[in-house]
N, CA, C and O atoms as CSV, one atom per row, in Angstrom:
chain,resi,resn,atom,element,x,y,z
A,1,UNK,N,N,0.836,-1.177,0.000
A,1,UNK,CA,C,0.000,0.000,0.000
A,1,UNK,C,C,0.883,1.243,0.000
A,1,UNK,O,O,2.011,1.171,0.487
A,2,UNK,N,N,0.379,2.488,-0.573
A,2,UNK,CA,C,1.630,3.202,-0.798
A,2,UNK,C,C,1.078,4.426,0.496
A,2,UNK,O,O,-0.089,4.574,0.858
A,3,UNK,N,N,2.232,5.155,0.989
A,3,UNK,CA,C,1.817,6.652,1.997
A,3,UNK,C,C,1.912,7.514,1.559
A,3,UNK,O,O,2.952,8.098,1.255
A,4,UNK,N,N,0.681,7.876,1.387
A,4,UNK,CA,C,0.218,9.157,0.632
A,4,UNK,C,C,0.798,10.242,1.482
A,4,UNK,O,O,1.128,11.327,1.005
A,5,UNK,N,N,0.911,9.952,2.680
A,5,UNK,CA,C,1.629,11.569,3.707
A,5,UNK,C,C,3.449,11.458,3.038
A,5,UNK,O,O,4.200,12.409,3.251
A,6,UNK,N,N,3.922,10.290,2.307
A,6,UNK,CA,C,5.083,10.518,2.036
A,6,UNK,C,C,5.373,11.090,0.339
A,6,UNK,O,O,6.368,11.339,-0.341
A,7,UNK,N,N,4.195,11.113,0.188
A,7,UNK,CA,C,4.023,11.624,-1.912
A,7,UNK,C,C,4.750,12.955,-1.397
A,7,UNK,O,O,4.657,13.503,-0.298
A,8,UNK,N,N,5.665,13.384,-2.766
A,8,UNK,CA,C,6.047,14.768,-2.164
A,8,UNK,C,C,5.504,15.947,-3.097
A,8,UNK,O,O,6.224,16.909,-3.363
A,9,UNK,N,N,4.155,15.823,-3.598
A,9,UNK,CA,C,3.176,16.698,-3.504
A,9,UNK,C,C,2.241,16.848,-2.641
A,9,UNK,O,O,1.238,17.519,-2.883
A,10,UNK,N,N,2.487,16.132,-1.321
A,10,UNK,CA,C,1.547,16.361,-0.067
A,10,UNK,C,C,2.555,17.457,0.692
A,10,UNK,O,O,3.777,17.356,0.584
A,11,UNK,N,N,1.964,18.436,1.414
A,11,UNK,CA,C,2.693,19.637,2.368
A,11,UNK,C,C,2.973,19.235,3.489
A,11,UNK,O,O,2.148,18.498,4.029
A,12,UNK,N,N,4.050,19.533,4.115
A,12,UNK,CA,C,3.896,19.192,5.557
A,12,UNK,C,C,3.188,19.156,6.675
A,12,UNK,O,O,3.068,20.242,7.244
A,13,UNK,N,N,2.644,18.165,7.200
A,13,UNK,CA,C,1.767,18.248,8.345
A,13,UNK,C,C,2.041,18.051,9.537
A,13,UNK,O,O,2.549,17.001,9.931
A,14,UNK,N,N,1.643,19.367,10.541
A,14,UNK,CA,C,2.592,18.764,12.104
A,14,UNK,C,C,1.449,19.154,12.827
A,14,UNK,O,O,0.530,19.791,12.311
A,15,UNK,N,N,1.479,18.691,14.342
A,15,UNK,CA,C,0.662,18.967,15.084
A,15,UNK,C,C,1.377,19.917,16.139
A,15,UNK,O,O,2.532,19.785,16.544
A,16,UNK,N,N,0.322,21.054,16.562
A,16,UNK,CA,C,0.998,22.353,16.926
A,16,UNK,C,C,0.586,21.795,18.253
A,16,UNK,O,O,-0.337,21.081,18.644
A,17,UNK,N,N,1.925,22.563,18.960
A,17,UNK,CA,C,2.167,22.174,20.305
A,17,UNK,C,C,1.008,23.278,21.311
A,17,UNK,O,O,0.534,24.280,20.776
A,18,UNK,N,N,0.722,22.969,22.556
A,18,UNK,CA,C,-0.152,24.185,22.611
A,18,UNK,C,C,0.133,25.444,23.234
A,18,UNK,O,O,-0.689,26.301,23.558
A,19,UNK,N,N,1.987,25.486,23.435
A,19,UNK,CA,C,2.279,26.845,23.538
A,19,UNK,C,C,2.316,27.956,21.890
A,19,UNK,O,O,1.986,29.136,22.012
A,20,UNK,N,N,2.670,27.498,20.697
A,20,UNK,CA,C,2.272,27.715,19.492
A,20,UNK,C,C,1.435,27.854,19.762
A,20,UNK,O,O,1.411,29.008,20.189
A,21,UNK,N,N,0.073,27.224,19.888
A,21,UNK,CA,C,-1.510,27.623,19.513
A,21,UNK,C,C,-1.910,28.929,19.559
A,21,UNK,O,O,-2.403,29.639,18.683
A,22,UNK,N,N,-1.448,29.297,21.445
A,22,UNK,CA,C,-1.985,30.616,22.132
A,22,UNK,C,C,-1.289,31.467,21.617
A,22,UNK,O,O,-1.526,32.635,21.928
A,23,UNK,N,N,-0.280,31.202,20.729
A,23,UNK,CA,C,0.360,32.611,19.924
A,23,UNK,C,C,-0.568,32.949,18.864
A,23,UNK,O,O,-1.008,34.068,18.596
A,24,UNK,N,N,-0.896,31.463,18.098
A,24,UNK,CA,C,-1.554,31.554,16.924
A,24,UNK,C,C,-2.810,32.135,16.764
A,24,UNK,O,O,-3.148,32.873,15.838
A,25,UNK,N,N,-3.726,31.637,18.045
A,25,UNK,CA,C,-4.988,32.478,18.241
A,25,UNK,C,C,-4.789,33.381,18.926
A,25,UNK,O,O,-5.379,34.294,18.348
A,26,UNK,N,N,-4.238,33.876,20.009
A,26,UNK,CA,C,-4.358,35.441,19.987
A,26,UNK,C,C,-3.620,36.355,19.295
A,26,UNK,O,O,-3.804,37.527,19.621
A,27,UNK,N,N,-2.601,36.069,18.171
A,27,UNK,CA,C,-2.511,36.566,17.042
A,27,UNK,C,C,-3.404,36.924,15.855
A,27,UNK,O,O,-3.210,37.876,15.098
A,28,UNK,N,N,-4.310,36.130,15.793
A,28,UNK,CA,C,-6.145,35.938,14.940
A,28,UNK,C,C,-6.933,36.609,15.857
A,28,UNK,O,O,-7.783,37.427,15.504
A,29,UNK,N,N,-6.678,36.279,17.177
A,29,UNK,CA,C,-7.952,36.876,17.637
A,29,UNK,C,C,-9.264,35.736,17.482
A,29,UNK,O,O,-10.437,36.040,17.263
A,30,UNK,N,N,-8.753,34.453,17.648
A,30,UNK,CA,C,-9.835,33.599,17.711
A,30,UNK,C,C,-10.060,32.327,18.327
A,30,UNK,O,O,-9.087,31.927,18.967
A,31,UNK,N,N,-10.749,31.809,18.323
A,31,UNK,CA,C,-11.002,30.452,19.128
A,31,UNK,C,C,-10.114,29.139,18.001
A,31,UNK,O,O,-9.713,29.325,16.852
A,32,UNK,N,N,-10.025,27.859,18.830
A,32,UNK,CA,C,-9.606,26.696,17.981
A,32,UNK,C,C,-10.732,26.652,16.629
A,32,UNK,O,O,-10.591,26.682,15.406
A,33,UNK,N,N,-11.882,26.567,17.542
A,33,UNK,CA,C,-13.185,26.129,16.988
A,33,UNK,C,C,-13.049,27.006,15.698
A,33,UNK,O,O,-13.172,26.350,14.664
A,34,UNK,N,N,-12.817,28.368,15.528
A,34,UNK,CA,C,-13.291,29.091,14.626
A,34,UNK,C,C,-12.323,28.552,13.464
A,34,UNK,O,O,-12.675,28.740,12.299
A,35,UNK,N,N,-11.230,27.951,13.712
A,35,UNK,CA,C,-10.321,27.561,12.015
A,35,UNK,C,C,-11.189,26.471,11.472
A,35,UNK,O,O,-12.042,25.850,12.106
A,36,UNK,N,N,-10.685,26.237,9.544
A,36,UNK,CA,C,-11.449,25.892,9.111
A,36,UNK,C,C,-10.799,24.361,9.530
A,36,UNK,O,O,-9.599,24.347,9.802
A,37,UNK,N,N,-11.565,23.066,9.589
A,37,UNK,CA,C,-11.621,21.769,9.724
A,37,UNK,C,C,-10.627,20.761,8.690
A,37,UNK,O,O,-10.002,21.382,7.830
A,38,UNK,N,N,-10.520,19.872,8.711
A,38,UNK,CA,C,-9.915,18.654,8.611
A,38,UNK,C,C,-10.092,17.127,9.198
A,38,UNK,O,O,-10.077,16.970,10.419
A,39,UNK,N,N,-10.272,15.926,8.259
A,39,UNK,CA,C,-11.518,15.147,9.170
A,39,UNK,C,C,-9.678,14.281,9.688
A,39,UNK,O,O,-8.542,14.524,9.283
A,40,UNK,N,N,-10.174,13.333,10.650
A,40,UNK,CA,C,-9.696,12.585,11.059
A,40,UNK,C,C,-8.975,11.453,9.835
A,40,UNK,O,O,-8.072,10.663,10.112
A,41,UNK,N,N,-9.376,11.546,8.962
A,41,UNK,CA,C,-9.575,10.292,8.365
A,41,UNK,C,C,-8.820,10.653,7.005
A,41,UNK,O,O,-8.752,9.780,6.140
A,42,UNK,N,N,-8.203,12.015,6.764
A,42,UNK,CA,C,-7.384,12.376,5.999
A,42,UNK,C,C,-5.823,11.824,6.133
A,42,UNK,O,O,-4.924,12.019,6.951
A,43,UNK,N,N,-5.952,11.032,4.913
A,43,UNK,CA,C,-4.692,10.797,4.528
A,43,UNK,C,C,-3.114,10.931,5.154
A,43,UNK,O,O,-2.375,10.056,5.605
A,44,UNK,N,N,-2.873,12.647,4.963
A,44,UNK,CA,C,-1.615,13.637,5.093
A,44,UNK,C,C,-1.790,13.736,6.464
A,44,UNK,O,O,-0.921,14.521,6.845
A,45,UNK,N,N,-2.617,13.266,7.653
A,45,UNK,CA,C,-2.586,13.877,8.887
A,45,UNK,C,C,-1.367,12.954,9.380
A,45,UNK,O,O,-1.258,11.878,8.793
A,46,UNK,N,N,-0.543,13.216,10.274
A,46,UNK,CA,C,0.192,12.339,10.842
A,46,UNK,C,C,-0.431,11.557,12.157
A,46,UNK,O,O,-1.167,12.076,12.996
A,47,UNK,N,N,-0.084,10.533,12.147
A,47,UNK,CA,C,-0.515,8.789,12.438
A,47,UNK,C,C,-1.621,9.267,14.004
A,47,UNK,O,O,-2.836,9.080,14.070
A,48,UNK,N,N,-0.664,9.951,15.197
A,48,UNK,CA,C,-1.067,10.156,16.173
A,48,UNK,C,C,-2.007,11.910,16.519
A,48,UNK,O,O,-2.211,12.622,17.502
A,49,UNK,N,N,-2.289,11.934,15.253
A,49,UNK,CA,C,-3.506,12.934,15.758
A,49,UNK,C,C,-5.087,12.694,15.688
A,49,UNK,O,O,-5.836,12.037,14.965
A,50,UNK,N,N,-5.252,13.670,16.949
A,50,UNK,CA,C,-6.605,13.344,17.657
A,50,UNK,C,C,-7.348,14.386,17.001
A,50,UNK,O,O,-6.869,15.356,16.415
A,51,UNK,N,N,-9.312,13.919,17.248
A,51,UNK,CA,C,-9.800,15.129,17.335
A,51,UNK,C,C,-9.588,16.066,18.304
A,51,UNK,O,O,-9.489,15.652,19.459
A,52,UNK,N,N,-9.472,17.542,18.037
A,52,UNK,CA,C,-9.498,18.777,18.809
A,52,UNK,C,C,-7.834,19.248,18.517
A,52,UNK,O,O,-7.251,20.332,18.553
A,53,UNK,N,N,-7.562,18.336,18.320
A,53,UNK,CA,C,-5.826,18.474,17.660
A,53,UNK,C,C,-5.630,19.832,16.573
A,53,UNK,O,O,-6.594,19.690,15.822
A,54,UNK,N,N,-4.955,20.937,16.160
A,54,UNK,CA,C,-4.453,21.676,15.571
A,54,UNK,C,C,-2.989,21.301,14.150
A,54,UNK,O,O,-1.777,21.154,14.305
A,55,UNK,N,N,-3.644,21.272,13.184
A,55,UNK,CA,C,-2.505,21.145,12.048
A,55,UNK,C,C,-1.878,21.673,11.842
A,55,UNK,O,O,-2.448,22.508,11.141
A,56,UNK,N,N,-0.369,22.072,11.936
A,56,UNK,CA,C,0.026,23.358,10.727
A,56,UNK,C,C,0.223,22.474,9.418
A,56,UNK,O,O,0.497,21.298,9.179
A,57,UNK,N,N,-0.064,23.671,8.663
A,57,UNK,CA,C,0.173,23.060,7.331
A,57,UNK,C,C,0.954,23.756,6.685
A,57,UNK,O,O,0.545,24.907,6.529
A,58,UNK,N,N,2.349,23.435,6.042
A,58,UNK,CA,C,3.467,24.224,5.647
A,58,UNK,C,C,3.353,24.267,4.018
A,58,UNK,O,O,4.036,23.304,3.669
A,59,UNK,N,N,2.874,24.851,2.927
A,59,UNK,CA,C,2.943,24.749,1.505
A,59,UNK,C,C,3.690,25.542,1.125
A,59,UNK,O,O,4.006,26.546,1.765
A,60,UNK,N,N,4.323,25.083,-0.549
A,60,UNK,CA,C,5.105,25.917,-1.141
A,60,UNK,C,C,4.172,27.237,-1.801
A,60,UNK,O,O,2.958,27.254,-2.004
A,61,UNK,N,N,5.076,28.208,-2.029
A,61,UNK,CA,C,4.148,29.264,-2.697
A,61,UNK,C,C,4.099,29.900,-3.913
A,61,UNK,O,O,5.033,29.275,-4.415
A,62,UNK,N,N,3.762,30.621,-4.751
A,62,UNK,CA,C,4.255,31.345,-5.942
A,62,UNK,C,C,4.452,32.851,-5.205
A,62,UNK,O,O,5.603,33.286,-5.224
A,63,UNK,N,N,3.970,33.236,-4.902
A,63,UNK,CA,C,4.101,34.487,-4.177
A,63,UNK,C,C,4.737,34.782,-2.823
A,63,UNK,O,O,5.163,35.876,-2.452
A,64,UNK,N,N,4.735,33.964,-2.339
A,64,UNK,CA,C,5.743,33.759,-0.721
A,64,UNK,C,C,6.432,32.611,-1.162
A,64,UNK,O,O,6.178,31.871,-2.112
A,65,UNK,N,N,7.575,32.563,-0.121
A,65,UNK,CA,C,8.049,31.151,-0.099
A,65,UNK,C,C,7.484,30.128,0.282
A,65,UNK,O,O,7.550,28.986,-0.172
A,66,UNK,N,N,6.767,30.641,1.350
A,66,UNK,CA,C,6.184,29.479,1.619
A,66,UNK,C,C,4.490,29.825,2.106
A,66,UNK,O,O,4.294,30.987,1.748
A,67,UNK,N,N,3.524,29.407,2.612
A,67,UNK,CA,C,2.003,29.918,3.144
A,67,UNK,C,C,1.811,28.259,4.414
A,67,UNK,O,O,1.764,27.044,4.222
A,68,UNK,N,N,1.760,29.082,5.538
A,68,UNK,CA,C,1.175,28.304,6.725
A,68,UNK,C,C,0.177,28.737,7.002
A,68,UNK,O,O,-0.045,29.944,7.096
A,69,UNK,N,N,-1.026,27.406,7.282
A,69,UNK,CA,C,-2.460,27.145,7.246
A,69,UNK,C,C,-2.894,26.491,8.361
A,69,UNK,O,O,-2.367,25.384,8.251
A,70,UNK,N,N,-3.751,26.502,9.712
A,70,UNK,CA,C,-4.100,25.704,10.261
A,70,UNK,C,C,-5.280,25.489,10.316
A,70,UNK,O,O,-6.206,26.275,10.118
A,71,UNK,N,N,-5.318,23.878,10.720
A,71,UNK,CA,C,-6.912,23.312,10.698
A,71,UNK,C,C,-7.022,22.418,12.069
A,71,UNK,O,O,-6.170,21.900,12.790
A,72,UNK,N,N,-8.282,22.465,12.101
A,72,UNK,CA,C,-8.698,21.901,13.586
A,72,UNK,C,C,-9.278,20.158,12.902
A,72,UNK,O,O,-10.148,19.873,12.080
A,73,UNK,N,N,-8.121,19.125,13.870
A,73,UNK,CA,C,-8.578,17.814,13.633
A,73,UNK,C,C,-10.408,17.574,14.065
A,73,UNK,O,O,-10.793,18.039,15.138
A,74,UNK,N,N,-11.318,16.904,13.234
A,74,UNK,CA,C,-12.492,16.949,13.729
A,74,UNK,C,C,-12.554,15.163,13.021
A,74,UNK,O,O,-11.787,14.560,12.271
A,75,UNK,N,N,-13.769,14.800,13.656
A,75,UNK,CA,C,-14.395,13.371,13.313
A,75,UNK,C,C,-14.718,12.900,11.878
A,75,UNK,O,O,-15.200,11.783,11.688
């Protein structure tokens, strides 16, 4: 079976620690709840994440070098 989290057109996926988080949302100005979602059951998530869990997601860019994205692990 092949790992799709190791294709290297998949972006990096890490799970944010939760001193990161409280930078990340009170930098936004928002709750976990309010980022957009990601199910459990995706592929690219790495092995040991939970729901309520936080993604970063690291992509390449045309306009930046790079664009970081987070999503909230859900069911």
């Amino acid at each position: 079976m092949v790992d799709v989290s190791q294709h290297k057109m998949v972006p990096e996926h890490t799970i944010v620690d939760s001193d990161e988080l409280d930078e990340v949302l009170a930098e936004y100005d928002i709750k976990s709840t309010d980022l957009p979602k990601i199910k459990r059951t995706d592929p690219a998530l790495p092995d040991d994440a939970e729901p309520g869990d936080v993604i970063k997601i690291v992509r390449d860019s045309r306009t930046t070098e790079r664009a970081v994205v987070y999503r909230l692990v859900v069911e």
